[in-house]
N, C-alpha and C positions, 0 to 999 in steps of 0.2 A: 674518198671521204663519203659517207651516208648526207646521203638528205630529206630532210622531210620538211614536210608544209604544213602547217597548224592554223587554227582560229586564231590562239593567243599562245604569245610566249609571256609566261614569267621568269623576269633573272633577279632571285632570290629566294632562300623558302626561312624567310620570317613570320613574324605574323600578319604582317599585310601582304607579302607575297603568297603562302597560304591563303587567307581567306578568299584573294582573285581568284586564285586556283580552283577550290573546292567549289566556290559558288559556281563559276564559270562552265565546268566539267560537270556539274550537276543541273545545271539548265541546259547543256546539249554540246558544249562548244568545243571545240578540239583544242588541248592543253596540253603546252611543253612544259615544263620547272625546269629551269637549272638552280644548282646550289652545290659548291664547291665544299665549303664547311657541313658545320654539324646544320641537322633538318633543324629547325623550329627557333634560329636564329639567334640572336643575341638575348632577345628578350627569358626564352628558356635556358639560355644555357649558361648565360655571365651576366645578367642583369634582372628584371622585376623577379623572376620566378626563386633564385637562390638567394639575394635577398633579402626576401622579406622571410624566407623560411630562417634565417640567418635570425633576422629583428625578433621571430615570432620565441627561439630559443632564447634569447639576451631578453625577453619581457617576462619568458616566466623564468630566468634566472633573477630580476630585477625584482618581481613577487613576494620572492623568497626573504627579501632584504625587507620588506617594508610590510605592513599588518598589526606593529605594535596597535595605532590609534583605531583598528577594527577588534581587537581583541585576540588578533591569531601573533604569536612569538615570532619574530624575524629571526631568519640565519641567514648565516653566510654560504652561498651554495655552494657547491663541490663543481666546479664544471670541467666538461671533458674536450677541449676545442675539438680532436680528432672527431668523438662522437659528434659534435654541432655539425661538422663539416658533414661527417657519412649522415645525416638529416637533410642536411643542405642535397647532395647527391639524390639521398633518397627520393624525395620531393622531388627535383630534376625526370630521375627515373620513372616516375608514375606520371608523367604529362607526357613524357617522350613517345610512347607509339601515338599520343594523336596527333604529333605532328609529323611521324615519320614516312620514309619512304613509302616502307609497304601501305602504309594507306591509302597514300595519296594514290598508287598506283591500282592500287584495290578499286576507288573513284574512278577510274578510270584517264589517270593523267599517265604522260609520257616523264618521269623523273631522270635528269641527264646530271650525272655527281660529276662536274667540272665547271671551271670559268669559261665564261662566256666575253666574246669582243665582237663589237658591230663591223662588220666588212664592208656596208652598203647600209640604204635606209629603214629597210625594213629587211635586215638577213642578220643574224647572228651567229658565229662559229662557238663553239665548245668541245673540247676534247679533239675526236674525230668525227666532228658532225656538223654538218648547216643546219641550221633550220631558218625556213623563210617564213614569217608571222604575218596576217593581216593585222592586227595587233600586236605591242610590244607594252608592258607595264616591267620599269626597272624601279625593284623592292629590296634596294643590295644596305641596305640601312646605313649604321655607321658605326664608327670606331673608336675610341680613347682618343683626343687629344694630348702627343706627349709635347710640351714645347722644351724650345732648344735651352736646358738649363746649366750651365756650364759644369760638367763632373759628373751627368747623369749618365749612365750605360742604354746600351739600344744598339738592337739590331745586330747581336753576339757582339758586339764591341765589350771593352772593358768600362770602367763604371762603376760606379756606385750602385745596386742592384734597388730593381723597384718592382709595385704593383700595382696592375691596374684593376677596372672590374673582369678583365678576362681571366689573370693568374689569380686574383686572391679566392676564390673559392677552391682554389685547388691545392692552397696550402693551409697543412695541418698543423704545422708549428707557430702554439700561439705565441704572438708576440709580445714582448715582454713592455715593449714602448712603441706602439704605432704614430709614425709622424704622419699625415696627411695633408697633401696641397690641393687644395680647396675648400672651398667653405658653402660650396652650393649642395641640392638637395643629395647628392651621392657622399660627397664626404660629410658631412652631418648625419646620415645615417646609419653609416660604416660606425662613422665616431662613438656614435651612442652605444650602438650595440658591441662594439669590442670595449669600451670601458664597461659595459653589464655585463661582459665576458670574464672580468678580469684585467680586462690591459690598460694601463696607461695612454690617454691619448694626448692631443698635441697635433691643434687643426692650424694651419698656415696658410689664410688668406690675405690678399695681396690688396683687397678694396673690402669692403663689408661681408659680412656670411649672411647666406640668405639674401642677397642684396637687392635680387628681384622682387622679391614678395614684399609683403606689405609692411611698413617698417613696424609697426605696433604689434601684428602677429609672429611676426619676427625675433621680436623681444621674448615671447612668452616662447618661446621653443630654446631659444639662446640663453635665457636664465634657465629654464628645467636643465638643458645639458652643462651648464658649467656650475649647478647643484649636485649633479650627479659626482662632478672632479673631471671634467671633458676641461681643457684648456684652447683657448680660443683667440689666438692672437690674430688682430684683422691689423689693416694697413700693413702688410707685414710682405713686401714683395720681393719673391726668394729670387735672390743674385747666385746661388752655388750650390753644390751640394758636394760633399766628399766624404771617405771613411769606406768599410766594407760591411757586407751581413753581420750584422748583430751589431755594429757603432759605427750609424749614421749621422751624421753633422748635417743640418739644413742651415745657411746662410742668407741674410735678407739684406736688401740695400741698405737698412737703417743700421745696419751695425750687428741686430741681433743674432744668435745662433739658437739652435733646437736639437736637441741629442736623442735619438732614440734607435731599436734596432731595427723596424720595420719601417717601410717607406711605401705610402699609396697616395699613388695621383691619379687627380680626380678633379682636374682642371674645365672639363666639357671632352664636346664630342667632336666629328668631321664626320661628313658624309662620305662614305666606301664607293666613290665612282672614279677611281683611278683603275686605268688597265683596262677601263673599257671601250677606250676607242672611242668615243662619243663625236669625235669628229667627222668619223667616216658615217655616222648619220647624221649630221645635221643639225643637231644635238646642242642646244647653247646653255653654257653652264660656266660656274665659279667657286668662290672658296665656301661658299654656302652651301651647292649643290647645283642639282639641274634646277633650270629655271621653268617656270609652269605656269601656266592661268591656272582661272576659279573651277574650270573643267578638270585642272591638273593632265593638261597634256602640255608638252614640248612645244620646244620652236618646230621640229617633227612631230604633224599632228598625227602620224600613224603609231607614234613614243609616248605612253605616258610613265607619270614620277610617281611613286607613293611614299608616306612616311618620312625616314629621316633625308632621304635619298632627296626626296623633294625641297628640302632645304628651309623648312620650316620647321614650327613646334617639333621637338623628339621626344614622344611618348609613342607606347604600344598601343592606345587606347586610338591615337592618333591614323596609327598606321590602319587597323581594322577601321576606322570610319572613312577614310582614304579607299579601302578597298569595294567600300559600297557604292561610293559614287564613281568608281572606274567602273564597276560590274556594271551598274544601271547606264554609262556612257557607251563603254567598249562592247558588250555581250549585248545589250537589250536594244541599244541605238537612243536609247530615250534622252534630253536634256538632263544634266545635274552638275553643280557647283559644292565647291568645298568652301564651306567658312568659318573661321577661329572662333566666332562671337560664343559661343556656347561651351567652347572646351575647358574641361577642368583639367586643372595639374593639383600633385599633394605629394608633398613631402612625409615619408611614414617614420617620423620621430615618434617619440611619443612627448609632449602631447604633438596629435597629427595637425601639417598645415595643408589647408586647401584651398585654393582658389578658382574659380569659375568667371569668367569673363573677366572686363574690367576692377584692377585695383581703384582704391580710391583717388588715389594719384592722377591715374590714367583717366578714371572719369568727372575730376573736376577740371585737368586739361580740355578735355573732352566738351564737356556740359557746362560749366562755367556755374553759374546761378542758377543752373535750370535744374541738379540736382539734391538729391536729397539723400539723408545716410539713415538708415534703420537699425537697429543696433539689439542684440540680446546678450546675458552673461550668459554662460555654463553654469555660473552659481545660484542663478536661480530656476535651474533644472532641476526636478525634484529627484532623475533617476541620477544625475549627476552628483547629486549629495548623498543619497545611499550609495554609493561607490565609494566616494571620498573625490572624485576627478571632478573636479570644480574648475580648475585653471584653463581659461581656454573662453570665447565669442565667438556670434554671429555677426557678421556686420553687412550689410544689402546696399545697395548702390542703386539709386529709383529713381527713375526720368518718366513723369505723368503716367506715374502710377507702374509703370514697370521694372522688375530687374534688371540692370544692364550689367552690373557684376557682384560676386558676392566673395567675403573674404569668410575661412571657416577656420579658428586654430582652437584645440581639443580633441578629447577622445572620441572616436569615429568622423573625424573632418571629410576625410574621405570617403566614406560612405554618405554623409549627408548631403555632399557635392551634389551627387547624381541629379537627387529631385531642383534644385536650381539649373543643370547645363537643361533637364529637359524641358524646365519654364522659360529659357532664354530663349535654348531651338522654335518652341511655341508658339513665344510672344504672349502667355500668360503674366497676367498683371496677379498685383500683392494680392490683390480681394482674391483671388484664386487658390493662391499658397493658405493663404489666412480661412478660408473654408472648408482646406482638407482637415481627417477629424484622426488622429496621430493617437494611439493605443497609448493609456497611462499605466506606467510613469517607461518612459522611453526617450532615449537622446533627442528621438527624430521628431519629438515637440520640439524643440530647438527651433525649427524652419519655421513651424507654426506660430511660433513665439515673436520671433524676428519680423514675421509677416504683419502681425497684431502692432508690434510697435511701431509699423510705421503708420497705423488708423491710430494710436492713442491720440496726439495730439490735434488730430480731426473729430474725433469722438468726444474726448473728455474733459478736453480743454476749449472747446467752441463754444461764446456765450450765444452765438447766435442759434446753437442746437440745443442748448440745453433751455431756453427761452420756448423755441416748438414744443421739447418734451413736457415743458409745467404747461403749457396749452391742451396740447394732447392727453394730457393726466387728468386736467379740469372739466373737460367735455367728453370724454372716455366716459361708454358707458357702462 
């Protein structure tokens, strides 16, 4: 068996296994990769990247439909699922060499194409090879939650036949009635964009859609999809499923039934650390994931976790900020903690939802009396009205003067995110947002907007301010 010795191992080549990687081998440090699967992990190959190239064909198929009240004729489009798909692909294809092999190795990493299992606390086997790491970052992400539903197939058994986000990009036969079990951000997105496809949908959640997010911005994404003809049964928790390719039966404890020919679950996720041995280092972990501090290292402090692996928030966006504070721990030796206060998640419906720190929920548990809500429409955004996308707010969450989280549903929620997670990271206050000076007429007055209103009723409703200004106006010379 080979062996080598490394600065650092990573096992995974995600996107946070990647970016340890690159940064790591490009400040000096000795870098093994393993990854068994495709380079550039879930996020390119079954999940954000195909997607939204998915969502981005189903909006201007959606386009196509709508224009009467701007003056342009609506049709009904022509769409070619196969061709969405080879878009879908395509997109894939043109991210693919920057996360693949040869680059990496180009960089100058050691890339080892096999599963890796800990033998010892700081030794990992793969294929036919030790490698023994002064560091260890496991970046193995995670997988579809299928649960056990009685009549579902898995694992070449027989079944009911299904999809998760790993096969449905790979199939080109559109479906004629997608049922989907879930109602969180992956099946609401699928949803929308296969009934803009064309298809019949028929979402099957078990508690509320959307149930995390904010229930008010909630609504305004749940009414746009069941405007569109998305059907949307909640309380609806599926007992069975039975039938074959092309008539499917979903069965729920209340009695109900749901017919259609495709079937995507789309119930969450599970962290990918089975098969690794995590016992033979040391390793403490559960149905969440590896356990970690604010360092994001292990009960082995020579082991750290990043991303979904770590068993927290699972976003990509997560995993690359993950990867910076193992680079500044592990490679540099410098102190750095990981913290949620600032991360944004966004659901890309249309209209989009986003949120950034604390819901309002979470921060009147939180703050009690001590906060305050700042609030803007989308309808009285002026770039918003020349569009016609009026449906949709800003809503800010403000503790003596600062954001502690912000709710965003509308067109571009997710971009307007950003400028909120990096006033939270900050610890910039409203006067801050409220004095950046936002290009007219553009969404991203929005923030600007939002900021303003929470100085309105300190501003213009203060008699004991507007008592100084007829002073100041009397004596003004």
């Amino acid at each position: 068996m080979q062996q080598i010795e490394t600065d650092v191992l990573v096992i995974g080549a995600g996107s946070g296994g990647l970016s340890v990687a690159a940064g790591a081998v490009q400040m000096g440090a000795r870098v093994v990769l393993l990854e068994a699967a495709e380079m550039g992990g879930d996020c390119l190959n079954h999940g954000c990247v195909p997607s939204k190239a998915l969502i981005a064909s189903a909006k201007l198929a959606q386009a196509r439909r709508k224009g009467g009240d701007m003056g342009v004729a609506p049709v009904e489009p022509q769409v070619d699922y196969a061709a969405v798909m080879d878009h879908v692909a395509g997109v894939i294809a043109g991210i693919a060499p920057h996360d693949s092999q040869d680059r990496f190795e180009g960089l100058g990493c050691t890339v080892i194409r096999a599963y890796g299992r800990f033998t010892g606390p700081q030794e990992v086997e793969a294929g036919d090879t030790r490698i023994k790491a002064r560091r260890i970052v496991i970046a193995t992400g995670s997988r579809p939650f299928v649960p056990p539903i009685d009549g579902l197939g898995r694992d070449g058994q027989g079944g009911v036949p299904f999809l998760t986000n790993e096969t449905l990009f790979a199939n080109r036969e559109k479906p004629d009635h997608l049922l989907i079990i879930g109602g969180g951000p992956i099946g609401m997105e699928m949803a929308q964009a296969h009934r803009r496809l064309g298809c019949s949908v028929t979402v099957i959640e078990g508690a509320k859609a959307m149930g995390r997010d904010d229930p008010e911005a909630a609504a305004v994404v749940l009414n746009a999809l069941r405007s569109e003809g998305v059907t949307i049964a909640e309380d609806a928790k599926v007992s069975s499923v039975a039938g074959a390719a092309g008539d499917i039966t979903v069965n729920t404890e209340d009695g109900r039934s749901f017919h259609g020919t495709h079937l995507l679950v789309a119930v969450g996720r599970v962290p990918s650390i089975t098969g690794l041995d995590l016992e033979k280092a040391g390793i403490e972990y559960d149905k969440k994931g590896i356990k970690v501090d604010a360092s994001l290292r292990s009960s082995n402090r020579k082991v750290y976790a990043i991303g979904d692996a770590a068993g927290g928030l699972q976003f990509t966006h997560v995993a690359g900020y993950h990867a910076g504070v193992v680079i500044r721990s592990a490679v540099l030796g410098l102190p750095a903690k990981a913290t949620d206060a600032h991360i944004p998640r966004a659901t890309y419906t249309d209209p989009e939802l986003a949120q950034v720190g604390l819901t309002e929920s979470e921060a009147r548990e939180q703050y009690g009396d001590r906060l305050e809500i700042a609030r803007f429409d989308m309808g009285e955004n002026d770039r918003a009205r020349a569009m016609r996308i009026t449906n949709g707010f800003a809503k800010a969450m403000v503790v003596k003067g600062k954001p502690v989280g912000v709710t965003l549903v509308g067109e571009g929620a997710g971009e307007l995110a950003a400028l909120w997670s990096m006033a939270i990271a900050n610890g910039t206050k409203m006067s801050g947002i409220s004095s950046m000076v936002a290009p007219y007429p553009t969404l991203s007055e929005m923030n600007k907007r939002v900021a303003g209103a929470y100085f309105t009723p300190r501003l213009f409703e203060n008699d004991f301010l507007k008592q100084v200004v007829r002073f100041v106006q009397r004596w003004l010379p």
